[in-house]
C-alpha positions in Angstrom: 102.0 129.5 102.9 100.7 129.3 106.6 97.4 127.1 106.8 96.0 129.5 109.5 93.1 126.0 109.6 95.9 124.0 110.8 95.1 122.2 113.9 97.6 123.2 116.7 96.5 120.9 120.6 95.9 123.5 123.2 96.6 122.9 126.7 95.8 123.8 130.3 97.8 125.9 132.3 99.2 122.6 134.0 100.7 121.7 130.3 97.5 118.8 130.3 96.5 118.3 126.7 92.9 119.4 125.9 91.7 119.3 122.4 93.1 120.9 119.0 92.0 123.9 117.7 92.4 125.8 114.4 96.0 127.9 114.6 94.2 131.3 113.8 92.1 131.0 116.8 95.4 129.4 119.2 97.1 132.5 118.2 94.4 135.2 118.2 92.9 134.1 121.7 96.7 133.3 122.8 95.7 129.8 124.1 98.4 127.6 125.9 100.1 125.2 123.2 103.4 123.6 122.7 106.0 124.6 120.9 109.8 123.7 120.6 112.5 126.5 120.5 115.6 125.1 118.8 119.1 127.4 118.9 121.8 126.1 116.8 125.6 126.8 118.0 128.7 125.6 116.3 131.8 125.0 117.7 133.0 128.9 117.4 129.6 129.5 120.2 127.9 131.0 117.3 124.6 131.3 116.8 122.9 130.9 114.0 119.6 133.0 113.4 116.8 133.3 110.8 114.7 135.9 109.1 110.8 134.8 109.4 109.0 134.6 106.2 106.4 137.7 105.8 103.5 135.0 105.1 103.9 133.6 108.7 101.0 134.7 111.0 102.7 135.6 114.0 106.2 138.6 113.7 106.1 137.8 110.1 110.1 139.4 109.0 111.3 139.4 112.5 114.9 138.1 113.0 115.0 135.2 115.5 117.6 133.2 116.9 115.8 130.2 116.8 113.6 127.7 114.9 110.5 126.9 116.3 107.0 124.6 116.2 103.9 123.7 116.9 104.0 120.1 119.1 101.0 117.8 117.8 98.9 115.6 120.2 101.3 112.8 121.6 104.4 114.4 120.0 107.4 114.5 122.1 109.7 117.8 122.6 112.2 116.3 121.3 110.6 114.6 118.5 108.9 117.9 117.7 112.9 119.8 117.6 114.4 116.7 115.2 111.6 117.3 112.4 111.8 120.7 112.7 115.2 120.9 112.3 114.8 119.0 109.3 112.4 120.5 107.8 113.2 123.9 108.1 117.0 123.9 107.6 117.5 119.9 106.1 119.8 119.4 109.3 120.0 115.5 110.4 120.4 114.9 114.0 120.0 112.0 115.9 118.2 112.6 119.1 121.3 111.9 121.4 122.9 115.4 120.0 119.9 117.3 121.9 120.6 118.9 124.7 117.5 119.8 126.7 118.1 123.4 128.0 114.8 124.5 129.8 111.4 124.0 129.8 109.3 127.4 130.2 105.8 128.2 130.3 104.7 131.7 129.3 101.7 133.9 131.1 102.3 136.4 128.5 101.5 136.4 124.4 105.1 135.6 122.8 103.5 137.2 119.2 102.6 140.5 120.2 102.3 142.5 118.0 104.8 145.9 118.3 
């Protein structure tokens, strides 16, 4: 079940921390926030993709190609991408097997509803 109370840290448009706020509000006011995208490839260059739970707050049953979350104050991208990956597949990777792709910041709402 998504805690929609759950404290997500919001920050400026120059990616400068500012204070947490309640992931209902991040998402409903489309505050700036980090977040990790993670894509997982084998060694055939496949992909491999998920179908979001329909109790998630945001495309709830979308098909993604990637695993996601929310970075908490003083968390590290990477950091963020190895417990995730854990978590949310039981996938142990040491931090070396990372390979940073891009970093993007996003004017627009990613969760937009269709």
């Amino acid at each position: 079940m998504i805690n929609k109370n759950e404290l997500i840290f919001v920050v400026d448009k120059n990616n400068n921390p500012l204070k947490p706020f309640p992931r209902y509000i991040v998402h409903k006011k489309v505050l700036w926030h980090r977040t990790t995208g993670i894509w997982v490839i084998n060694h055939k260059k496949q992909i491999l993709c998920q179908k979001r739970s329909m109790k998630k707050d945001t495309k709830p049953g979308f098909r993604e190609a990637f695993f996601c979350g929310h970075l908490n104050a003083g968390e590290s991208y990477f950091d963020n991408a190895l417990q995730e990956l854990s978590e949310e597949l039981g996938i142990k990777v040491e931090k070396g097997k990372l390979t940073h792709y891009k970093t993007l910041k996003s004017d627009k709402p990613s969760h937009k509803e269709f």
